[in-house]
DSSP file (Angstrom, degrees, kcal/mol; ACC not computed):
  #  RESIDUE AA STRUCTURE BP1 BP2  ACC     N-H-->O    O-->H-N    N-H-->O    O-->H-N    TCO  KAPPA ALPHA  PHI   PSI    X-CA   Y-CA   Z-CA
    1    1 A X              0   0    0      0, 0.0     0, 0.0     0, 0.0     0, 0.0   0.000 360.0 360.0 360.0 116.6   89.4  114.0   93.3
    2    2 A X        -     0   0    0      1,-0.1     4,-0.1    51,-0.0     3,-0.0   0.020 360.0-156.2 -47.5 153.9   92.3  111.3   94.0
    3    3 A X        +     0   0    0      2,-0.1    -1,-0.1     0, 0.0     3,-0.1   0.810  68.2  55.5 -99.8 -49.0   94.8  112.3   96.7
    4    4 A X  S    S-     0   0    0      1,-0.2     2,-0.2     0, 0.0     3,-0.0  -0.094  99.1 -64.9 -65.0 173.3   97.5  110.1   95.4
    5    5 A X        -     0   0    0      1,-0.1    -1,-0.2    -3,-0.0    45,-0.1  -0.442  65.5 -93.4 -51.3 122.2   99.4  109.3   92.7
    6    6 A X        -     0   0    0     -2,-0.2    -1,-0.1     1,-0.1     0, 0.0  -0.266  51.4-102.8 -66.9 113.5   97.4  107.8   89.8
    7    7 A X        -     0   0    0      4,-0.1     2,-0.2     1,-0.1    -1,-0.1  -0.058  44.4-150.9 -40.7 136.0   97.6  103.7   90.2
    8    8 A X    >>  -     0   0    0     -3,-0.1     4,-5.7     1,-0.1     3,-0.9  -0.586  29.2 -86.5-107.4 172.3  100.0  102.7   87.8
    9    9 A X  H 3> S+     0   0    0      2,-0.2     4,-1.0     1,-0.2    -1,-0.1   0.748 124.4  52.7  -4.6 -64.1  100.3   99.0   85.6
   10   10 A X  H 34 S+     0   0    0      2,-0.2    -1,-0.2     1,-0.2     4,-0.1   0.710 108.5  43.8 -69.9 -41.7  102.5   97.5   88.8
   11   11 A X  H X> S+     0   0    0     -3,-0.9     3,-3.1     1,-0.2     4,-1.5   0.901 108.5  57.7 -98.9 -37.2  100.2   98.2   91.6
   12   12 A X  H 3X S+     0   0    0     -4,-5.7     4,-1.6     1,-0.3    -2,-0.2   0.924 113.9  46.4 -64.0 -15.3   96.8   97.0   89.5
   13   13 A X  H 3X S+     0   0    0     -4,-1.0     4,-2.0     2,-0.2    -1,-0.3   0.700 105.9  50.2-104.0  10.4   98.7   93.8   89.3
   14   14 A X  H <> S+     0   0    0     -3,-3.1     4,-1.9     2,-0.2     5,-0.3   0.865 110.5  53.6 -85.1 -56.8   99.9   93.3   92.7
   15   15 A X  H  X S+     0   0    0     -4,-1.5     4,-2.8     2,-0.2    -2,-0.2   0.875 114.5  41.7 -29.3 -74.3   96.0   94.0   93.6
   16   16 A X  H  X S+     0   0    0     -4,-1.6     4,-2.1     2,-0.3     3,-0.2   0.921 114.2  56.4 -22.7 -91.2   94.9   90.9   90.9
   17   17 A X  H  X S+     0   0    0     -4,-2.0     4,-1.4     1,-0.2    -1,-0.2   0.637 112.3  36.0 -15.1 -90.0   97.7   89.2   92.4
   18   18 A X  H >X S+     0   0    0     -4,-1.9     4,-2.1     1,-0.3     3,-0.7   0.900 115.4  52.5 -33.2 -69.1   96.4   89.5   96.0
   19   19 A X  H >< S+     0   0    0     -4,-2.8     3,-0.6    -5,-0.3    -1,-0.3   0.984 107.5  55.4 -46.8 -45.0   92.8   89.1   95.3
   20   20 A X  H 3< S+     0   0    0     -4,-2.1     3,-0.3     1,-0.2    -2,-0.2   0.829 110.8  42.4 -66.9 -11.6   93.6   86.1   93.6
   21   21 A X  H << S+     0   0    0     -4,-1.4     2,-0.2    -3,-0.7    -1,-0.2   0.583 132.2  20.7 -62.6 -38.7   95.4   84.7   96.4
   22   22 A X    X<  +     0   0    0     -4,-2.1     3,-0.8    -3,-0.6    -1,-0.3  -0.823  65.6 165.6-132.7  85.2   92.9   85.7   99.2
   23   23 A X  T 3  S+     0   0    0     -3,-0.3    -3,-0.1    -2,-0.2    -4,-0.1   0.791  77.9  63.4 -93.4 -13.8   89.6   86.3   97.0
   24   24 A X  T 3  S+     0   0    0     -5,-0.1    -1,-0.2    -3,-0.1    -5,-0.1   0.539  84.1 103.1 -69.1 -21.3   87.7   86.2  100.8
   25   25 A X    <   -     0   0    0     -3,-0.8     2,-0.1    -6,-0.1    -3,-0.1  -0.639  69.4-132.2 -96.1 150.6   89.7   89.7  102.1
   26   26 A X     >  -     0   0    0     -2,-0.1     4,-1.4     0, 0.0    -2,-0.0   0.050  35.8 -94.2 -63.6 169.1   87.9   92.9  102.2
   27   27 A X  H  > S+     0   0    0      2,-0.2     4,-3.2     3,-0.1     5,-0.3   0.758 123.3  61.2 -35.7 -48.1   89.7   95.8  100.6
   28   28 A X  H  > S+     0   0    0      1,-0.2     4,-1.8     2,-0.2     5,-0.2   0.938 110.6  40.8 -70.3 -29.6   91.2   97.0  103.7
   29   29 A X  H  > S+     0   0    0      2,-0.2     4,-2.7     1,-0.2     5,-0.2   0.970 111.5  59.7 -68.5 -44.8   93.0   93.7  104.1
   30   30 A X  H  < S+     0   0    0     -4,-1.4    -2,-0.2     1,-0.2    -1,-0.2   0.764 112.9  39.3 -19.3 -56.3   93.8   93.7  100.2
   31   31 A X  H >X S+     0   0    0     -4,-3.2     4,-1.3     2,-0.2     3,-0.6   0.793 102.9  62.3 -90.9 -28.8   95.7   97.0  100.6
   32   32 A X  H >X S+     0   0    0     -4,-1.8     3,-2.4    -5,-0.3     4,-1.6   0.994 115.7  39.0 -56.5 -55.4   97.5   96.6  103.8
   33   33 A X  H 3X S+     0   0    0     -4,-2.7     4,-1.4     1,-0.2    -1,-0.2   0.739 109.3  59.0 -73.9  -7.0   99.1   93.8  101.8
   34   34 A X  H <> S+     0   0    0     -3,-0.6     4,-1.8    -5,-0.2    -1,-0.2   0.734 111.5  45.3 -70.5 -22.7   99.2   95.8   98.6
   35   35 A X  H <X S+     0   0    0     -3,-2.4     4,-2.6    -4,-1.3     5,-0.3   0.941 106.4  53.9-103.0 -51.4  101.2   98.1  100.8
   36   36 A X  H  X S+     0   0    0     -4,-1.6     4,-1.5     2,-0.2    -2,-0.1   0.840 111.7  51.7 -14.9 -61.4  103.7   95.4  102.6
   37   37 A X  H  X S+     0   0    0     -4,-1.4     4,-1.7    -5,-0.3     3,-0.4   0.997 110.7  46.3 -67.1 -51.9  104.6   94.3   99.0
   38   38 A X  H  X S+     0   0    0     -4,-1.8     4,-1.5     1,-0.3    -2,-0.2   0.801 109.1  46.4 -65.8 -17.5  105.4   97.7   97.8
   39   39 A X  H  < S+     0   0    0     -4,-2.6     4,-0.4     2,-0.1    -1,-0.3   0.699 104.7  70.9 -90.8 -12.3  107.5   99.2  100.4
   40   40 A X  H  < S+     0   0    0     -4,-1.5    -2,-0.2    -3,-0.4     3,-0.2   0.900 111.8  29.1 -54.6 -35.3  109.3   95.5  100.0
   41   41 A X  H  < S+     0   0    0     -4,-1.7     2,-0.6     1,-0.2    -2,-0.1   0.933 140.0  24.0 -69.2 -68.4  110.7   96.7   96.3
   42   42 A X     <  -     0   0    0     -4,-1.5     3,-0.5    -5,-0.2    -1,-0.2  -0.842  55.2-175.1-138.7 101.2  110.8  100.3   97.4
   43   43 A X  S    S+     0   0    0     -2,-0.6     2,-0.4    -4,-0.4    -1,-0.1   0.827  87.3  71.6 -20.3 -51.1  111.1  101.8  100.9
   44   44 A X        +     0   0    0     -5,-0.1     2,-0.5    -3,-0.1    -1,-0.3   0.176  66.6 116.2 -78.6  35.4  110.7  104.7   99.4
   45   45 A X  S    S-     0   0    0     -3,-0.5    -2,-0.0    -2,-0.4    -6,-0.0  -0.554  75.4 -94.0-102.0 162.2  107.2  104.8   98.4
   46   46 A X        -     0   0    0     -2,-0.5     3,-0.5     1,-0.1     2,-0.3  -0.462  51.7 -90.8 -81.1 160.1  105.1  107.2   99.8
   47   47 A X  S    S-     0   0    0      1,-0.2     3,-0.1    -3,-0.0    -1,-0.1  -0.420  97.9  -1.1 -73.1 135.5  103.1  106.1  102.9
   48   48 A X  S    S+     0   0    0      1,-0.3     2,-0.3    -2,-0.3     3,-0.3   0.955  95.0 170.4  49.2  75.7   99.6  104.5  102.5
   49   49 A X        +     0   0    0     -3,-0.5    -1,-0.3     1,-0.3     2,-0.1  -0.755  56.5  41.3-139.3 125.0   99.6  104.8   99.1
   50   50 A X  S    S-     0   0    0     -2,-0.3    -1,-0.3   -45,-0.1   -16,-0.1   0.511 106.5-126.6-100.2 128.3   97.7  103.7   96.7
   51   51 A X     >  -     0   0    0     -3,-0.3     4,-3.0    -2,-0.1     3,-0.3   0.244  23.2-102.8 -41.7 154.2   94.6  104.9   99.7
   52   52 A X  H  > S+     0   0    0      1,-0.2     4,-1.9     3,-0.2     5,-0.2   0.880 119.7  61.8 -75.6 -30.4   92.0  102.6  100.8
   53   53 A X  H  4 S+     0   0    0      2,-0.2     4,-0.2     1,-0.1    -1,-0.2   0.828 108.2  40.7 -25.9 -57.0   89.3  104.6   98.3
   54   54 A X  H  > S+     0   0    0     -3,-0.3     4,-2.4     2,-0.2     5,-0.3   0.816 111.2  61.1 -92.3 -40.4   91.3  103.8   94.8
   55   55 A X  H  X S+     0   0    0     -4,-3.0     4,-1.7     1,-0.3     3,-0.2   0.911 113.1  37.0 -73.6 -38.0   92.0   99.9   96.2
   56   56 A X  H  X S+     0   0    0     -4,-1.9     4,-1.7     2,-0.2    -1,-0.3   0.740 111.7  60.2 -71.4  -9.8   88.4   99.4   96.4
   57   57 A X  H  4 S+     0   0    0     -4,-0.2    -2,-0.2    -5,-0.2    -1,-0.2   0.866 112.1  33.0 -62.2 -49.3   88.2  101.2   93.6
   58   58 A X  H >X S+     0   0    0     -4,-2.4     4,-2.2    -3,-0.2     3,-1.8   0.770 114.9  62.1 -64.0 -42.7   90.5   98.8   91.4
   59   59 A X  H 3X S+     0   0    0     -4,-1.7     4,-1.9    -5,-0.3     5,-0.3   0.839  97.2  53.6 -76.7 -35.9   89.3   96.1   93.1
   60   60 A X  H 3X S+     0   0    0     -4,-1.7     4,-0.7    -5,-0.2    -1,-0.3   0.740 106.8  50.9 -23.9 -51.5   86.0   96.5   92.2
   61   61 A X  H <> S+     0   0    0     -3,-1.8     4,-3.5     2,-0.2    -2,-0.2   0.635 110.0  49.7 -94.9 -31.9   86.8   96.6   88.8
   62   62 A X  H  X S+     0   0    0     -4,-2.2     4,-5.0     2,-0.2     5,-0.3   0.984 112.4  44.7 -68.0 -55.2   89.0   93.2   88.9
   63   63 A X  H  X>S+     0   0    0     -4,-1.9     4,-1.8     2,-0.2     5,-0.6   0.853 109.7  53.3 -42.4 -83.3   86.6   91.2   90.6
   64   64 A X  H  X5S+     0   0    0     -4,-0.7     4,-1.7     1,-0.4    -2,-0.2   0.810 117.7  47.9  -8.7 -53.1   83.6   92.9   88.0
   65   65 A X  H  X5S+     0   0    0     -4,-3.5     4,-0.7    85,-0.2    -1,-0.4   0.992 113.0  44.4 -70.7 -54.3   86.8   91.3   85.3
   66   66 A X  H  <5S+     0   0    0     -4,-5.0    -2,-0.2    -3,-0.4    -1,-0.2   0.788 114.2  44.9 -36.6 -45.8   87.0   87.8   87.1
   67   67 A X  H  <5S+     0   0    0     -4,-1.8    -1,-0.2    -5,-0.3    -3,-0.2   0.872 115.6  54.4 -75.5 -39.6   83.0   87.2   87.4
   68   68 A X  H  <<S+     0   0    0     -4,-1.7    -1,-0.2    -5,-0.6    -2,-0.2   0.557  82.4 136.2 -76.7 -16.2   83.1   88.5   83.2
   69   69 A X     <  -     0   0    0     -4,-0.7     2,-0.3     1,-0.1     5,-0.1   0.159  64.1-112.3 -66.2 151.7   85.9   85.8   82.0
   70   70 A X     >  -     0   0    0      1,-0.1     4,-1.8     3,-0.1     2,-1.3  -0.350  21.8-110.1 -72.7 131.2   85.1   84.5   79.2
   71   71 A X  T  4 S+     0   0    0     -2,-0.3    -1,-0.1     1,-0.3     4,-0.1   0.579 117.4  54.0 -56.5  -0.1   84.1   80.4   79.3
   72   72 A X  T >> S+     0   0    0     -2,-1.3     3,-2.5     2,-0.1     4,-1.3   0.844 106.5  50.6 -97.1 -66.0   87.8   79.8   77.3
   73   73 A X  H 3> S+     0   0    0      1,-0.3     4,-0.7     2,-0.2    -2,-0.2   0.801 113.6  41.2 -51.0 -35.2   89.5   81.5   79.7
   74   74 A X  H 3< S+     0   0    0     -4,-1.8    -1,-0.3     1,-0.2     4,-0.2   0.836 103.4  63.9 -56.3 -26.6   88.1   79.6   82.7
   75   75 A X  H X4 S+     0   0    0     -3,-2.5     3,-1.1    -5,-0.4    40,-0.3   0.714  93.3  63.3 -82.1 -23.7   88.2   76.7   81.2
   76   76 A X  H 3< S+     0   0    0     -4,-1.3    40,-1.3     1,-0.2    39,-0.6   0.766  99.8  62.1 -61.3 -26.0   92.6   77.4   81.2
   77   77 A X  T 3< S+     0   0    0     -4,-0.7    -1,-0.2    37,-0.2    -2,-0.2   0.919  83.8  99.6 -75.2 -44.0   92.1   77.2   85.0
   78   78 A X  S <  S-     0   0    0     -3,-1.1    37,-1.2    -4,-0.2    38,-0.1  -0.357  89.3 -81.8 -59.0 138.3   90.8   73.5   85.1
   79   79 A X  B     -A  114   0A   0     35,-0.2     2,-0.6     1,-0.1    35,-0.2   0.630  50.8-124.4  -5.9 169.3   93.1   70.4   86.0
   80   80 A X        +     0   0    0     33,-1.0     2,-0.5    34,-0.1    33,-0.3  -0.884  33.4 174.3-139.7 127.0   95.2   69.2   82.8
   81   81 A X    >>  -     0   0    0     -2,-0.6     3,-2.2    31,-0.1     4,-1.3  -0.947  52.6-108.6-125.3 136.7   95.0   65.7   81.6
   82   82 A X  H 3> S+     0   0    0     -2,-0.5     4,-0.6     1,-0.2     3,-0.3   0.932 124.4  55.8 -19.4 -41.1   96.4   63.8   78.5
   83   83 A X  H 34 S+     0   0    0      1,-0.3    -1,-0.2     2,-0.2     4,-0.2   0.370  88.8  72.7 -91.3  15.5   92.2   63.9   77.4
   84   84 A X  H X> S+     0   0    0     -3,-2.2     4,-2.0     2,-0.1     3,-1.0   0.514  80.5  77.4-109.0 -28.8   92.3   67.8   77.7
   85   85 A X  H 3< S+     0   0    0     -4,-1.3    -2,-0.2    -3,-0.3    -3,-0.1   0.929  75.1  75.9 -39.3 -59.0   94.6   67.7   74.1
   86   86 A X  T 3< S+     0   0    0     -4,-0.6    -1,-0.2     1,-0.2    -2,-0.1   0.717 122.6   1.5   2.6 -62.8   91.4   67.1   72.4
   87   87 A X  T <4 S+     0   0    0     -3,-1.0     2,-0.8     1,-0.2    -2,-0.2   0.809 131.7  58.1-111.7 -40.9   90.8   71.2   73.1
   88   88 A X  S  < S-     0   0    0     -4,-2.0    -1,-0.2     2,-0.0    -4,-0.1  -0.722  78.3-159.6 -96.7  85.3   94.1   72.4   74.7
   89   89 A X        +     0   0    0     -2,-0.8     2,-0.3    -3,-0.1    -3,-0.1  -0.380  13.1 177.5 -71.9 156.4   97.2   71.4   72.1
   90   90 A X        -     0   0    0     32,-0.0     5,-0.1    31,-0.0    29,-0.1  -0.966  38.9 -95.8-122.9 136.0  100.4   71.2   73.6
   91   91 A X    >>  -     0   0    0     -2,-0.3     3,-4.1     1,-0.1     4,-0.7  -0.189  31.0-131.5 -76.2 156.0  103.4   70.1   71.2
   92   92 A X  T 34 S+     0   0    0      1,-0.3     4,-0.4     2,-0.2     3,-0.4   0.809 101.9  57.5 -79.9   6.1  104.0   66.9   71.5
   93   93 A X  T 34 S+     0   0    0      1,-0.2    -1,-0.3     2,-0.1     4,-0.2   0.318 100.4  64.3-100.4  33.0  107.6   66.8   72.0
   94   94 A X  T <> S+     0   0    0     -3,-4.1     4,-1.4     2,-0.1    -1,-0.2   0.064  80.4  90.3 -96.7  15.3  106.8   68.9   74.9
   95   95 A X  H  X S+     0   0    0     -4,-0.7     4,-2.3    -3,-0.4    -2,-0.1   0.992  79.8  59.9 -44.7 -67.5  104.6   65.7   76.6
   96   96 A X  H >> S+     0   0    0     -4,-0.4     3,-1.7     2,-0.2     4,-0.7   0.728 112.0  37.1 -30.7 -93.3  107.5   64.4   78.4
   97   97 A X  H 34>S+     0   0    0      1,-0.3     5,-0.5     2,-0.2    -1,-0.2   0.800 114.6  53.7  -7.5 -90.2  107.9   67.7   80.4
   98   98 A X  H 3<5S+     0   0    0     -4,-1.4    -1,-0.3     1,-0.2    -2,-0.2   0.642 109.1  43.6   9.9 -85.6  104.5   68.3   80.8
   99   99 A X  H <X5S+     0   0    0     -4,-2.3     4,-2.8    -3,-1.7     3,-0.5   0.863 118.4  55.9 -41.9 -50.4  103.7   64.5   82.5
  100  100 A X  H >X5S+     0   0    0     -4,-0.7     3,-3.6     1,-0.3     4,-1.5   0.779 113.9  36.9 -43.1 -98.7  107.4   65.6   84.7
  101  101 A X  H 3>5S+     0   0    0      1,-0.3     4,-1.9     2,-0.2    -1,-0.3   0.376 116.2  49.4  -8.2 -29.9  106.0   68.8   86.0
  102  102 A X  H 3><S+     0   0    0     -2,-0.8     4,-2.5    -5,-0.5    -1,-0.3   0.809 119.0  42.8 -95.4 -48.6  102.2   67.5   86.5
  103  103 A X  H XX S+     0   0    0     -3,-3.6     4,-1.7    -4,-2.8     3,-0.8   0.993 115.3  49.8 -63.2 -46.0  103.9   64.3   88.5
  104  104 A X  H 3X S+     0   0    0     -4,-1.5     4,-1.7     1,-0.2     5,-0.5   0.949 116.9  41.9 -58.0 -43.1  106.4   66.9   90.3
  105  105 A X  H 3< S+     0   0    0     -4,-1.9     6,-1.7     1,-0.2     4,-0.5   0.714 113.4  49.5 -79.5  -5.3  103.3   69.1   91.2
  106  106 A X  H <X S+     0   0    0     -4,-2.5     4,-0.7    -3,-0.8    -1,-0.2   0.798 114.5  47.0 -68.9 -40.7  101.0   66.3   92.2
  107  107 A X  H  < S+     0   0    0     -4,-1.7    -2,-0.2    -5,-0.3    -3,-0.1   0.607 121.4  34.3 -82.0 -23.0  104.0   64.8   94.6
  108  108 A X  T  < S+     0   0    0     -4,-1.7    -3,-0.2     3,-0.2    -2,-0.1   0.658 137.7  11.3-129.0 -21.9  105.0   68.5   96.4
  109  109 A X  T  4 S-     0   0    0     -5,-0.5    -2,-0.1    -4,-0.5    -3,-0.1   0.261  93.5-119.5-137.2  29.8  101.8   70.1   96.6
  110  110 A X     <  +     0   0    0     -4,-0.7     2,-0.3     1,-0.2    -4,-0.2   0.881  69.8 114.1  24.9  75.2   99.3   67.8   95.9
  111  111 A X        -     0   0    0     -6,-1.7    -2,-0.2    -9,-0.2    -3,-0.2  -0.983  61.0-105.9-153.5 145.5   97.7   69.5   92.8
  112  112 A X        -     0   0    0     -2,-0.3     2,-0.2     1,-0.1   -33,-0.1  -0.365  36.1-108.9 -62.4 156.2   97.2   69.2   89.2
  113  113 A X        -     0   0    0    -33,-0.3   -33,-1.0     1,-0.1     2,-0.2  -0.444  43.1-121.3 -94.5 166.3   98.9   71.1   86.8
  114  114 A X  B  >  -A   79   0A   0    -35,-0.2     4,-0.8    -2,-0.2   -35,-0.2  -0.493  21.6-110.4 -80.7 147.6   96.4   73.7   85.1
  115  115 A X  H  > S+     0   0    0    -37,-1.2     4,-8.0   -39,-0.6     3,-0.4   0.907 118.4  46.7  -2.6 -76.7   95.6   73.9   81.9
  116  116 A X  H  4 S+     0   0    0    -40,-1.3     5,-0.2     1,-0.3     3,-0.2   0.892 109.1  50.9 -23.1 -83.1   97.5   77.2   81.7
  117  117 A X  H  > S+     0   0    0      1,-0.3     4,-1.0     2,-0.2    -1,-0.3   0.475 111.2  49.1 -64.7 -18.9  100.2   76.1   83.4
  118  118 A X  H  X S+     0   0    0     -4,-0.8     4,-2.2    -3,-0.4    -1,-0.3   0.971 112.7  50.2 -59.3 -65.1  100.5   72.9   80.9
  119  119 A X  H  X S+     0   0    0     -4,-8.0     4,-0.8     1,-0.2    -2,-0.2   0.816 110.6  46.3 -40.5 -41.0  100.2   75.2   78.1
  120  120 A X  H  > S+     0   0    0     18,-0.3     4,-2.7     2,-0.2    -1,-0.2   0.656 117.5  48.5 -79.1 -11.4  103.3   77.7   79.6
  121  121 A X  H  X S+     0   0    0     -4,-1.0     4,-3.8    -3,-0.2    -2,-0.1   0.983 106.7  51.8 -81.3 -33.3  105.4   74.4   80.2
  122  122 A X  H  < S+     0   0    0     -4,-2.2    -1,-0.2     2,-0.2    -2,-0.2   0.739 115.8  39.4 -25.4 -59.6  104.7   73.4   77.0
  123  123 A X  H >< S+     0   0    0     -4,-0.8     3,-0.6    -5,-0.2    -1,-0.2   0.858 127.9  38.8 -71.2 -38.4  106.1   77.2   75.4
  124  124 A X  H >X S+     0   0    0     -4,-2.7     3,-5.0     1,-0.2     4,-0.9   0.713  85.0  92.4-102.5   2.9  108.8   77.1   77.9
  125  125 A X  T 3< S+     0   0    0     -4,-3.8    -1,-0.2     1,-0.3    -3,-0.1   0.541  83.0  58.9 -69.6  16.7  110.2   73.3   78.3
  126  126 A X  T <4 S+     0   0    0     -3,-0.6    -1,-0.3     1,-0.1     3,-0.1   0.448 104.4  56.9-113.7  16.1  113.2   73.5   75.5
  127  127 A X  T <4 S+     0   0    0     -3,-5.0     2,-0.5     1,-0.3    -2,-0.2   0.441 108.0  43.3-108.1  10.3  114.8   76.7   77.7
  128  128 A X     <  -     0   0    0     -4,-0.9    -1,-0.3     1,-0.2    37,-0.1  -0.936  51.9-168.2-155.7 126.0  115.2   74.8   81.1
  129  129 A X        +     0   0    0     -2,-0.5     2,-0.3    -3,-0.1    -1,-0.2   0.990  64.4  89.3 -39.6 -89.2  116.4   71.8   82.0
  130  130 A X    >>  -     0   0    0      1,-0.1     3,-2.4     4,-0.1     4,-1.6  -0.115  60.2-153.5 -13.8  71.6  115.3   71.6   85.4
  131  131 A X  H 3> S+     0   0    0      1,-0.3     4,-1.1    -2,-0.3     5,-0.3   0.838  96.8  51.8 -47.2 -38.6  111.9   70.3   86.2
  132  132 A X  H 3> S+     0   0    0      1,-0.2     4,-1.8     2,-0.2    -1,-0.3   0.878 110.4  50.6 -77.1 -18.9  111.4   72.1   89.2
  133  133 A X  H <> S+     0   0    0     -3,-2.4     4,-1.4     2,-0.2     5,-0.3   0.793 106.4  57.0 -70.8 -24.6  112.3   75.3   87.4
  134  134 A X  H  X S+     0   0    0     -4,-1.6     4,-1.3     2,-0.2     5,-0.4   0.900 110.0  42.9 -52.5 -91.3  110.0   74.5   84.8
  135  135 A X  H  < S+     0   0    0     -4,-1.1     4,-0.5     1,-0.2    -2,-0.2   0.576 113.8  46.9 -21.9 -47.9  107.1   74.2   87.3
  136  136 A X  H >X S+     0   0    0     -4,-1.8     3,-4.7    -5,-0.3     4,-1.4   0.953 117.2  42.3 -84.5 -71.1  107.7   77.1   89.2
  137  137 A X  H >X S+     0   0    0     -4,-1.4     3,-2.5     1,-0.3     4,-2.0   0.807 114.2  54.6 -44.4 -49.1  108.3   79.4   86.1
  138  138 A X  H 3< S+     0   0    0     -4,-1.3     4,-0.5     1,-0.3   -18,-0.3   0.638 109.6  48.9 -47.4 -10.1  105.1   77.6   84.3
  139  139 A X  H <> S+     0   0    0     -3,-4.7     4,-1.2    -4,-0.5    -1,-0.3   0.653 109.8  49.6-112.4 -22.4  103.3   78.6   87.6
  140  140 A X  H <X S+     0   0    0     -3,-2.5     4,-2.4    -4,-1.4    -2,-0.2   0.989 112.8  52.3 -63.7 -54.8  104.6   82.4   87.3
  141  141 A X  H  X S+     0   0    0     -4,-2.0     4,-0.6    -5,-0.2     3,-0.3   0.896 107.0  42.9 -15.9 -96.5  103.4   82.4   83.8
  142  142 A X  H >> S+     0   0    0     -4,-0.5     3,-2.0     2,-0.3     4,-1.9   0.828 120.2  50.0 -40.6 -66.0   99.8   81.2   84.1
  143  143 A X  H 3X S+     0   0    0     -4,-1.2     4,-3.1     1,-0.3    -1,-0.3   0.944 108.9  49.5 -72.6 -59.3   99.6   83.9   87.5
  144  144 A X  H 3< S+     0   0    0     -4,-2.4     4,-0.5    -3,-0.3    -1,-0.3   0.470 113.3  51.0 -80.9   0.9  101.0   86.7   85.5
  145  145 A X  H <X S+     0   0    0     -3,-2.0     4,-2.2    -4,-0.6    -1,-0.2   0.944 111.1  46.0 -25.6 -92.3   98.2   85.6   82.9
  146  146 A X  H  X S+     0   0    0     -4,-1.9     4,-2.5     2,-0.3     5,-0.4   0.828 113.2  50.1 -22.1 -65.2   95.6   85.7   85.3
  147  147 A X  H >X S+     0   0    0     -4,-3.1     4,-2.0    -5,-0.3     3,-1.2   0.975 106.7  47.9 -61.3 -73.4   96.6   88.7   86.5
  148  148 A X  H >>>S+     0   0    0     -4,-0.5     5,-1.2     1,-0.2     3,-0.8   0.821 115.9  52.5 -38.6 -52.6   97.0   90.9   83.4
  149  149 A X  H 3<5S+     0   0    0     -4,-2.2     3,-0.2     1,-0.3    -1,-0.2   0.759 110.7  38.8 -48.4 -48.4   93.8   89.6   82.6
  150  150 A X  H <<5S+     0   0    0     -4,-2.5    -1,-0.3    -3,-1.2   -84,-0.2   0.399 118.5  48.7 -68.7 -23.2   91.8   90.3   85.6
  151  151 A X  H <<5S-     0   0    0     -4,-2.0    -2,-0.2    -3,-0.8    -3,-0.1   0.394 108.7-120.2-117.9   9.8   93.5   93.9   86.3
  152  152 A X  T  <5S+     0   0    0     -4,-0.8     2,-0.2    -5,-0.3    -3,-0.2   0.754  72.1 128.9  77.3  35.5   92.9   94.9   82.4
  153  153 A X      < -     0   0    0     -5,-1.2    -2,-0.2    -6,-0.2    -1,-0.2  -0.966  68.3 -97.6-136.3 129.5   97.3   95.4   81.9
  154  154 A X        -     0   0    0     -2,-0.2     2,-1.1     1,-0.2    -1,-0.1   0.056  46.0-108.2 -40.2 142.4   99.5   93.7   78.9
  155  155 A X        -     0   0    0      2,-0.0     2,-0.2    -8,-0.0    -1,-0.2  -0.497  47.6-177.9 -76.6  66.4  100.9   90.8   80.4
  156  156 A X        +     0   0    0     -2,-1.1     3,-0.2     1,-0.1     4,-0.1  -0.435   9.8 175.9 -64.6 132.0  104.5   91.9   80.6
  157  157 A X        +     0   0    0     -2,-0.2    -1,-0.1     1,-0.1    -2,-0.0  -0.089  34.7 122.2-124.3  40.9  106.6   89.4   82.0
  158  158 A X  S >> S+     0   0    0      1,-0.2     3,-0.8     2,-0.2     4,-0.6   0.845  70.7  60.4 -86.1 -10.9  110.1   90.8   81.8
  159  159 A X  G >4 S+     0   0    0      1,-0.2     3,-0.7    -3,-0.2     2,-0.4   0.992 112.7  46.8 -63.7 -46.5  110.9   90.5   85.4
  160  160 A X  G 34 S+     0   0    0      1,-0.3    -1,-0.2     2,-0.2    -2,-0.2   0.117  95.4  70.5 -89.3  31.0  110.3   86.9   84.7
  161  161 A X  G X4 S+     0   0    0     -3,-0.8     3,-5.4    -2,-0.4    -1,-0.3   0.908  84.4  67.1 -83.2 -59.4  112.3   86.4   81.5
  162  162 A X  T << S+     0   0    0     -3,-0.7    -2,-0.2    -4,-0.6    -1,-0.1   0.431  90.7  69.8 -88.4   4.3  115.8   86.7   83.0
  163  163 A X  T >  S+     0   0    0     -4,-0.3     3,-0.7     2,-0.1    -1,-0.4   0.680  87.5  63.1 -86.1 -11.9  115.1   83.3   84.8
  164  164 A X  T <  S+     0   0    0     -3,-5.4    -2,-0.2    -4,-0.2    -1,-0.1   0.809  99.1  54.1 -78.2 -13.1  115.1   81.2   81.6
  165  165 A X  T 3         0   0    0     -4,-0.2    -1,-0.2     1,-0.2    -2,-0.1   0.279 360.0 360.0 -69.8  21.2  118.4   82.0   81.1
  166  166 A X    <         0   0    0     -3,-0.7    -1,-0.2    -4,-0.0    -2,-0.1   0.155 360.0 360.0 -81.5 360.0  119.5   80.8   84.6
């Protein structure tokens, strides 16, 4: 019988979050940081909440979701290249963007853009200017993907709407 308060939407996707981040931490590190992020929104949450029982519990289940993804969805995870159009379209007057964003993330954190993240710059490049806002929203996107996917919760993104009208 749980002791707590039934994990809600919010905490299974801070968990995802965090495993995807650290996929090497145990549980107990998992929740300590599950716990750090949530009294960062709200102070007021009750202490050592959500219990180290329910976080392996979830966690379980996400990994069990990770291992299970389906060979399209992995494939969203790989580098992104002109020669990935072939399977991944992007529109093409979103190229331009795209190439920026792929150069910008090659040049500040020496990485390729994702698939994904090609795909979300792609949806999102006619509502920001800003190439480095691109990137970083195109990289919230694609993790808030991930995550709803891997912690089995609609992808709601509305904390991250009200930054394309910025």
């Amino acid at each position: 019988m749980p002791i707590g308060p039934k994990i809600t939407d919010d905490v299974k996707r801070i968990i995802a979050e965090v495993y995807l981040q650290h996929k090497d931490w145990v549980a107990k590190q998992v929740m300590a940081e599950v716990h750090t992020r949530l009294r960062k929104d709200n102070p007021h949450v009750k202490p050592n909440w959500p219990g180290l029982s329910a976080t392996q519990i979830e966690l379980k289940k996400i990994r069990k979701r990770a291992d299970e993804k389906s060979p399209e969805s992995k494939g969203l995870d790989r580098p992104w290249s002109i020669g990935t159009l072939t399977e991944y379209d992007i529109p093409p007057e979103a190229l331009p963007k795209v190439l920026e964003v792929q150069k910008q993330s090659q040049a500040r954190l020496g990485v390729s853009l994702t698939i994904r993240q090609a795909r979300w710059v792609g949806r999102l490049h006619a509502y920001t200017t800003g190439i480095e806002k691109l990137r970083l929203l195109s990289f919230q996107y694609s993790m808030r993907e991930k995550v709803s996917e891997i912690a089995g919760v609609a992808n709601d993104t509305t904390d991250i709407d009200g930054y394309l009208n910025n």
